[in-house]
C-alpha positions as CSV (number, residue, x, y, z in Angstrom):
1,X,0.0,0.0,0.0
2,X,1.1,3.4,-1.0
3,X,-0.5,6.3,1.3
4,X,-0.3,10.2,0.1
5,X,-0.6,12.9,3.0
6,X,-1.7,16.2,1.1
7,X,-0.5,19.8,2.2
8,X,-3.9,20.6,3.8
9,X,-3.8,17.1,5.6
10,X,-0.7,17.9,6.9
11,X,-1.5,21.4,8.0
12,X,-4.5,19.7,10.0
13,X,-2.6,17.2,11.5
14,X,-0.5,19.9,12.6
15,X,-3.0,22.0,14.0
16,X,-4.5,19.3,16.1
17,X,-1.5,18.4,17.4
18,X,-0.9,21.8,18.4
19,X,-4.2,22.3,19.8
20,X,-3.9,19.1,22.0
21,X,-0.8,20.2,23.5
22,X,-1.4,23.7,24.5
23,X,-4.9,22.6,26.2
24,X,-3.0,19.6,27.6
25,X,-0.2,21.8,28.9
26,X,-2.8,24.0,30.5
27,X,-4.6,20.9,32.3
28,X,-1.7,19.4,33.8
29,X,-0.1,23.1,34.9
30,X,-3.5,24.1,37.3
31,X,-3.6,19.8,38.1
32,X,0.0,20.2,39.1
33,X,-0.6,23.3,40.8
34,X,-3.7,22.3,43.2
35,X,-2.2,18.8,44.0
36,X,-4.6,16.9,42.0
37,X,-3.0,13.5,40.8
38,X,-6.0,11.8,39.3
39,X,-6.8,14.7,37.1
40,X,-2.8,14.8,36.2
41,X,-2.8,11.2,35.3
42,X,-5.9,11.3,33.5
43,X,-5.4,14.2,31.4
44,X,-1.8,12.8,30.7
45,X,-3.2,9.2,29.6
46,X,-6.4,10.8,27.9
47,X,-6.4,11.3,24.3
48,X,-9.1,13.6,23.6
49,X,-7.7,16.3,21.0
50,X,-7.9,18.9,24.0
51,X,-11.7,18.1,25.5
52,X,-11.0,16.2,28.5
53,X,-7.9,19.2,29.7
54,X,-10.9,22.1,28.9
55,X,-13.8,20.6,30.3
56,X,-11.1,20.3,33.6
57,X,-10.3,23.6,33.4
58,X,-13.6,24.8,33.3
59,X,-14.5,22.8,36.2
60,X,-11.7,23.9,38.0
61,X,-12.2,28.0,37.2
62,X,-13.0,29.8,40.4
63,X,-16.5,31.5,39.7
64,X,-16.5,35.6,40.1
65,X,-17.8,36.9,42.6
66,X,-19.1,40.5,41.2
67,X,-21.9,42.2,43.3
């Protein structure tokens, strides 16, 4: 079997990639941070293209308290 990757395939592959990591990044930095290991290992081990780290983070977001 002979596979082709196209330009725009590439770039997309790329992107995702990219994407995953910096949300990934983001989820084990505030899991590191608060002392959470089960979060840290899960978002490690998880492969979710960057869902499972922001559903996390917007868990973990402290609400605002404006009045």
């Amino acid at each position: 079997m002979d596979y082709h990757i196209t330009t725009a395939q590439l770039w997309l592959i790329t992107l995702i990639v990219v994407w995953d990591f910096v949300w990934k990044a983001l989820g084990l930095w505030r899991a590191s941070q608060r002392n959470e290991k089960g979060w840290f290992v899960a978002i490690l081990v998880i492969n979710s293209v960057g869902i499972f780290p922001i559903i996390y983070l917007m868990v973990t977001t402290p609400k605002s308290t404006k009045q």
